[in-house]
N, C-alpha and C positions, 0 to 999 in steps of 0.2 A: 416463652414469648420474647424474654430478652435476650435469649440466646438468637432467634430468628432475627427480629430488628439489627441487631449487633451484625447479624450475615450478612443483611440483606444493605449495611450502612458502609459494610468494607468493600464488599462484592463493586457498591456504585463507585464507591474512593481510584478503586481499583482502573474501574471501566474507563473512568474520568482520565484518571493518570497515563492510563494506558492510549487514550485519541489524544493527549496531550504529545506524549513522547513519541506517537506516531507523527504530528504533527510537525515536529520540529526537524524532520529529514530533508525537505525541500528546502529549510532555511538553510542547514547545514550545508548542503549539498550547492546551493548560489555563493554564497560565501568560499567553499573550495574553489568554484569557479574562479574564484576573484587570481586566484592565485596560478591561473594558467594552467593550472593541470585539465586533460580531457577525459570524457567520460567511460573508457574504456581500464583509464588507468584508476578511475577516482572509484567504478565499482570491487575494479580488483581488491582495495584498498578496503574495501567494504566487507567485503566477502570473507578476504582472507584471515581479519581481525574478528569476523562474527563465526568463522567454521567451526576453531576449539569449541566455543561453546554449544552451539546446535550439534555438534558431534557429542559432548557428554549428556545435550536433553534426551536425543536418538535411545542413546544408552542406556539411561536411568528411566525414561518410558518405557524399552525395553523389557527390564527386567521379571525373569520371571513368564514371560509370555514366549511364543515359541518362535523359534525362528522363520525367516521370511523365505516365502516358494520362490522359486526364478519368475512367475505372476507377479508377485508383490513387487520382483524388484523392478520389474519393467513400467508397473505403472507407478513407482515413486518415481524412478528417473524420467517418465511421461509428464506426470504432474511437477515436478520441481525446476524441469525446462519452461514448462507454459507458464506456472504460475507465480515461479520465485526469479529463474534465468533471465526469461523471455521480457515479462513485465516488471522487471526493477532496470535492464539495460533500456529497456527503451523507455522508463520514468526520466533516470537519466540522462539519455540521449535529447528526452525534450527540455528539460529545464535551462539549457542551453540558449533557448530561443522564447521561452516565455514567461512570466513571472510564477513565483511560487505561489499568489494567489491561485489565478486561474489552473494550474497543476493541479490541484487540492481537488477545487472544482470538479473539474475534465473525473478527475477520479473519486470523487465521491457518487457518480453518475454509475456506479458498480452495480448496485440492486435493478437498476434496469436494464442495464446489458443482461444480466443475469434472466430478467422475465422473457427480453427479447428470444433470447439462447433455449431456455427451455421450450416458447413457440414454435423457435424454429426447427429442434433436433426432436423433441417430444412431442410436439402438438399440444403443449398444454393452453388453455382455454385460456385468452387474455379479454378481461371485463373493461368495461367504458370506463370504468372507476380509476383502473387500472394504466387507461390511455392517456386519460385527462391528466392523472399523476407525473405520465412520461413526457408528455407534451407542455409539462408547466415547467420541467427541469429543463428541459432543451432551450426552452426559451430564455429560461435564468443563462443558459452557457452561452446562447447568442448575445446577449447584452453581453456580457463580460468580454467576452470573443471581439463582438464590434468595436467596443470601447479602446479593447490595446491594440486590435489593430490599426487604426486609426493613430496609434501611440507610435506602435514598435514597428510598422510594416510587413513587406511579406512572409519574415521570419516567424509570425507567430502562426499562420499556416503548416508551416513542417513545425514545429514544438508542439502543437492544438494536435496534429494527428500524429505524433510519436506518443503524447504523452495518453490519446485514445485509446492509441494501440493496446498500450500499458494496459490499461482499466480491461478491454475486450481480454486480452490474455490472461489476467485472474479470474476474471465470468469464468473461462472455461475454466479453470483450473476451480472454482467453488462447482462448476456444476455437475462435474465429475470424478468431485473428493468426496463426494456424499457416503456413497458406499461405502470408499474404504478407510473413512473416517470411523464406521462402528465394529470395521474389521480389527483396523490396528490401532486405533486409539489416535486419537486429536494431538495429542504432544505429539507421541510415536511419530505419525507420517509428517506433522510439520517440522521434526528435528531432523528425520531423513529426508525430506524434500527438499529444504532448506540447505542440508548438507550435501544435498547433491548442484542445487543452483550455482555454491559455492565452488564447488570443483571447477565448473563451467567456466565462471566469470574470471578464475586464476589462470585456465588452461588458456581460455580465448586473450588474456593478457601475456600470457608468454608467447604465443602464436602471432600476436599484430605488432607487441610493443619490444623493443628489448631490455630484459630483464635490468639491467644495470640502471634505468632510467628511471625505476622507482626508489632508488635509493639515492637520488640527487633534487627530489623533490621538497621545497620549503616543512621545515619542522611544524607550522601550521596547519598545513594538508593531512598529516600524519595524527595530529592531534585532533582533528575534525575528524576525521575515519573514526578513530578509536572511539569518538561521541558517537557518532554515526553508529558505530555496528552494535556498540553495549547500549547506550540509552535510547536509540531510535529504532534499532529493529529488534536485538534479543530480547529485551526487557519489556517491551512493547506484549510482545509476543504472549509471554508469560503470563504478563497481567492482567489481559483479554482475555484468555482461557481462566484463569483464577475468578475473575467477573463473572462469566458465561456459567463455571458451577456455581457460584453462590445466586443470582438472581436469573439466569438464562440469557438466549442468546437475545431476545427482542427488547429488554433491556439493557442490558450494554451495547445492544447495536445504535439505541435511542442516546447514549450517553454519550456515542462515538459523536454526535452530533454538531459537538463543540469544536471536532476537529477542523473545517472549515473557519471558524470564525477565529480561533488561534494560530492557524497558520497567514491567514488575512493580516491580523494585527500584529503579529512577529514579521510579517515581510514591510507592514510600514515601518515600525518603528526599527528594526536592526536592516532591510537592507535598502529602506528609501523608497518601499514601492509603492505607487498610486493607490489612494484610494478616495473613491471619486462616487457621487452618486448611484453612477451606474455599474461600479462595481458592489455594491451595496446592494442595489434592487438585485442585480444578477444572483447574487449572493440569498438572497430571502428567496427567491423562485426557485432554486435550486433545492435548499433545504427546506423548503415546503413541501415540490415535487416529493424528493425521496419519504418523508416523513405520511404523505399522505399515500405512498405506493406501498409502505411497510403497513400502515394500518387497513390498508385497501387487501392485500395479502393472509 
């Protein structure tokens, strides 16, 4: 019995830690902004510093398991465009143009792209429970949504649908890693997915930028990557799967819950950003919505 409590007390530490250090990407990544750099160069920087390691998770989840069919490899490099490429370039692409609050937001709106997506490509049965859920989240993003436009201008229209986009391109990527998630194992295809997004985001930066421009960029840029790629996305990573074994995935997906409200309050107090009634209300409608779409589920 103490050995389960004891599981079930690291498993939460873990989940908690892990929507924390998710959390902290968006600040990190406004902050990089400050210093001029764009976001083509600021992923590469991302990427390139998190590949060694999603290259040795790849490996050491490997082990012992057989190798991959020319199948497998096509739908890692399938899933690791959509879900790691696709939706971290264009995360980044929008933080450009709107606060890290509302980013968080925009993306925390994942579980219901995810019902719409399965609707739409499977026909699975969506409940009133289920609508009322979605319709209370969209409502939380419109306040939030109105609030800074009304702030920032028409800028927060292209960041609000770069950063959608974002969220839409992991849907598909969760709703299509199902399978081969009990194929090759959860580490397995997020080490190679991941290690493939990363090839991506280096290649499409020698392709736009030239090469030598990354090595004239401020030593705090460089220093914020390195945060970025070890304590916001690998470690992240890890830790949510270590969560997911010891209590499962609907609890630590409830844990993730906090991730909103620390990414809110690390953008007021480190980079000054509003927070105002109606980002607040936005904020509760939001995680109401999702909270009552997972129990509705």
């Amino acid at each position: 019995m103490a050995d389960a409590q004891a599981r079930r007390a690291t498993g939460l530490m873990l989940a908690l830690a892990g929507a924390t250090a998710f959390s902290g990407k968006a600040i990190i990544v406004k902050l990089a902004y400050r210093h001029g750099v764009d976001a083509v160069t600021l992923i590469m920087l991302r990427m390139l510093l998190a590949l060694p390691l999603f290259l040795a998770l790849a490996w050491w989840a490997g082990r012992g398991r057989p190798p991959l069919t020319a199948r497998d490899w096509r739908v890692v490099v399938g899933l690791g465009f959509c879900g790691y490429y696709l939706a971290s370039f264009l995360d980044f692409a929008g933080l450009q143009y709107i606060t890290a609050s509302l980013e968080r937001l925009i993306l925390y709106l994942n579980p219901t792209l995810v019902m719409l997506l399965g609707w739409v490509l499977f026909r699975r049965r969506v409940t009133r429970g289920q609508l009322a859920a979605f319709a209370l989240s969209y409502l939380g993003i419109l306040v939030v949504f109105g609030a800074e436009l009304s702030l920032e201008g028409r800028d927060v229209l292209l960041g609000s649908a770069l950063v959608f986009g974002s969220a839409l391109s992991y849907a598909v990527y969760l709703v299509y890693s199902g399978q081969e998630v009990q194929r090759l194992g959860s580490l397995r295809l997020t080490g190679l997915a991941t290690s493939v997004a990363c090839v991506l985001c280096i290649v499409q930066f020698v392709v736009l930028r030239p090469v030598g421009s990354a090595l004239e960029l401020p030593a705090a840029v460089w220093w914020l990557s390195v945060l970025n790629a070890v304590a916001c996305t690998f470690a992240p990573v890890l830790m949510i799967m270590m969560a997911i074994e010891r209590v499962g995935a609907s609890v630590a997906s409830q844990a993730g819950m906090v991730g909103p409200v620390i990414t809110i309050a690390l953008g007021a107090l480190l980079l000054g950003e509003p927070f105002t009634v109606w980002v607040a209300l936005g904020t509760v409608l939001v995680m109401l919505g999702v909270a009552l779409l997972t129990r509705v589920r």
